[in-house]
C-alpha positions in Angstrom: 99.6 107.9 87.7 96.9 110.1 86.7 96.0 113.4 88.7 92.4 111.8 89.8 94.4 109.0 91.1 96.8 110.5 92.7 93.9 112.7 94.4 92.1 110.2 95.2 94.9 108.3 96.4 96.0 111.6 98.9 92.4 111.6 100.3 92.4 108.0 101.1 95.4 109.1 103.4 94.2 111.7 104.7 91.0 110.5 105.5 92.9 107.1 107.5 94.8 109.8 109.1 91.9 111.1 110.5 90.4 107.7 111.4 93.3 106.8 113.5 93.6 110.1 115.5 89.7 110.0 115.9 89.5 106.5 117.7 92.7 107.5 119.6 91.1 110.4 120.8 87.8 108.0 122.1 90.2 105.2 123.4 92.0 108.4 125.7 88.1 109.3 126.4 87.9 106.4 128.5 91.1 106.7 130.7 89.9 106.9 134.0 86.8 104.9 133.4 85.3 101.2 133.6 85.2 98.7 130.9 81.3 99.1 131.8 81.6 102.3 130.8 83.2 101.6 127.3 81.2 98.1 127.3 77.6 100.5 127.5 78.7 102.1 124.2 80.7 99.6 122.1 79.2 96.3 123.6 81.1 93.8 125.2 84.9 93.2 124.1 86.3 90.4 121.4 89.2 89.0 123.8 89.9 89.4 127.7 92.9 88.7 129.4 95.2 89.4 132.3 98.8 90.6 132.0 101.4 89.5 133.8 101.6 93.1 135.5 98.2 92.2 137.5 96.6 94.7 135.0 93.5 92.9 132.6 93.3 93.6 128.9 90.5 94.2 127.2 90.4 94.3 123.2 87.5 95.0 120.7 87.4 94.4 117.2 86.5 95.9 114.5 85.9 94.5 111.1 84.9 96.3 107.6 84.6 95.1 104.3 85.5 97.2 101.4 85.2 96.3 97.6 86.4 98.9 94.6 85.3 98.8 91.3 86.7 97.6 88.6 87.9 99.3 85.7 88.8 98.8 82.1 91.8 101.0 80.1 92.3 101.0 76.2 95.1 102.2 74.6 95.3 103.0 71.1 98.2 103.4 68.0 99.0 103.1 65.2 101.5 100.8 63.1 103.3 100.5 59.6 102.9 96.9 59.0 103.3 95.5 55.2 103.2 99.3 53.7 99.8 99.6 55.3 98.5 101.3 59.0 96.9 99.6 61.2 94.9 100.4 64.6 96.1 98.4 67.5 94.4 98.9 70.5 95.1 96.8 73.9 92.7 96.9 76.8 93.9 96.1 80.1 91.0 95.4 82.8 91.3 95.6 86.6 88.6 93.5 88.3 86.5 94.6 91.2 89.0 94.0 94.8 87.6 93.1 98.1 89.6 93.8 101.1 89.0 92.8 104.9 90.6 94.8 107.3 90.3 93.9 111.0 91.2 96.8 113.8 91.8 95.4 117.0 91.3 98.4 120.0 93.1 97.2 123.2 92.8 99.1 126.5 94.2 98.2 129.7 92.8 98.8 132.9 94.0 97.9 136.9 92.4 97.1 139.9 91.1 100.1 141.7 90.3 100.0 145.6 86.9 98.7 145.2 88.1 95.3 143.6 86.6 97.0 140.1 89.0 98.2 136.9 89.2 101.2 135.7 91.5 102.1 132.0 94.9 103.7 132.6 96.0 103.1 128.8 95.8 101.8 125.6 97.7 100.8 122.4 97.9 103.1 119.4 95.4 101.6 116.7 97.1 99.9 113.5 97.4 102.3 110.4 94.4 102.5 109.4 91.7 101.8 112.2 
């Protein structure tokens, strides 16, 4: 692997290492609060559902689309072939990916005096999200 790649390949870590501690850091913003609350900012969840604790579940997703380009490789060398050299080059080519990655952010909440819920946790986003 080539230095750029492996650069840009420790960068690309780093930088989802940063993502998931970020949108942990805003899901443990909202302990304490309502799904209104979370609901005013993010608009309204993907899924709601009750646990068999009495506590509801409340899950947002997130989808994003990425696509990297392609790229093309030659390789060239030389060979003896019938007491005469000839070039032989090869070209490999990578076409463009597209990837779809879907973060799901699920917060839990319980019934507070007022019949209302407010978040008391959440689950650690995917690698990634």
């Amino acid at each position: 692997m080539s230095n750029m790649k492996l650069l840009a390949a420790g960068f690309l870590l780093a930088f989802s290492l940063g993502l998931a501690g970020c949108a942990t850091d805003i899901m443990r913003g909202y302990m304490g609060r309502t799904p209104q609350a979370m609901m005013a900012r993010y608009g309204p969840p993907a899924h709601v559902f009750d646990m068999p604790d009495g506590r509801r579940a409340y899950q947002w997703l997130e989808t994003s689309e990425s696509t990297s380009a392609g790229s093309e490789e030659s390789h060239t060398r030389w060979v003896e072939r019938h007491g005469r050299r000839e070039k032989i080059t090869t070209t490999q080519i990578n076409p463009p990916v597209n990837q779809t990655k879907r973060c799901f952010y699920t917060m839990y909440a319980h019934r507070d005096l007022d019949g209302g819920y407010i978040f008391d946790s959440f689950e650690k986003p995917e690698f990634g999200c």
